[in-house]
C-alpha positions in Angstrom: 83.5 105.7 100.6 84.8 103.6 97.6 84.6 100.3 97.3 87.7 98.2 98.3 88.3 96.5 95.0 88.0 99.6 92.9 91.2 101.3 92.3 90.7 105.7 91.6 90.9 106.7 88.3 94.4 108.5 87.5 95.7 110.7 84.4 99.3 111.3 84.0 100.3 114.8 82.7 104.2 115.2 81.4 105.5 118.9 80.2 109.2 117.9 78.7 111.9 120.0 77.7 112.5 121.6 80.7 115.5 123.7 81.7 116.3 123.3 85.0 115.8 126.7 86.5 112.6 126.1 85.4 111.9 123.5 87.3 110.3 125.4 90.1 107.5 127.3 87.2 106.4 124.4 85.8 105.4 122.7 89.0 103.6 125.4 90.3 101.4 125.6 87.0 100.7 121.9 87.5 99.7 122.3 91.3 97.3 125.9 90.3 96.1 123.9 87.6 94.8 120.2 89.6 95.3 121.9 93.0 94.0 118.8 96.0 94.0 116.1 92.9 97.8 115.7 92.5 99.1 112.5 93.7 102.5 113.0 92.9 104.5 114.5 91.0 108.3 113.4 89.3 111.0 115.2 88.0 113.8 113.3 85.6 116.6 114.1 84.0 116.7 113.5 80.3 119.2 114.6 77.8 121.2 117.8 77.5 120.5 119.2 81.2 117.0 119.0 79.8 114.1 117.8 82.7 110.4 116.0 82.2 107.9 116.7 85.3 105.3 114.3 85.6 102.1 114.6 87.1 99.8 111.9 88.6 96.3 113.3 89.2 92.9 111.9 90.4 89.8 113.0 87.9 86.8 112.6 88.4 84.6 111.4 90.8 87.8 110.6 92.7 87.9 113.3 94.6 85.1 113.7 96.8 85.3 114.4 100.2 83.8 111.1 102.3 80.5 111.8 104.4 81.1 109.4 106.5 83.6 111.3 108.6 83.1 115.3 107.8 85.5 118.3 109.0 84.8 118.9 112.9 83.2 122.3 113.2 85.1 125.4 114.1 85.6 125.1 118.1 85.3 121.2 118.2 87.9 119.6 120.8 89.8 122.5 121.5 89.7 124.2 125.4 
């Protein structure tokens, strides 16, 4: 578990110049590209019908899965 006063480490990843029937392609390289890390991701509209998509990610260490509370098994609480 991280500690309360430590904040994850984040990278921001922009691909600009986007048309927008595009839109849908350039999100889906972003999610088979960082997968589980993406925190969010932006679309604006710039100039000329033109698009940026913005990616927040966690790196690193980040993303770990805590131990403290792991997956139930399969069969666990069901019946």
């Amino acid at each position: 578990m991280q500690d309360k006063g430590s904040t994850p480490a984040v990278t921001t990843e922009k691909m600009e110049g986007i048309p927008l029937f595009l839109i849908p392609n350039a999100i889906s390289i972003l999610i088979r590209k960082h997968g589980d890390a993406i925190l969010q991701i932006q679309v604006d509209r710039k100039f000329h019908h033109r698009y940026t998509v913005t990616a927040e990610t966690l790196t690193g260490d980040s993303v770990t899965v805590n131990p403290e509370s792991p997956a139930p098994e399969e069969g666990d609480g069901h019946g």
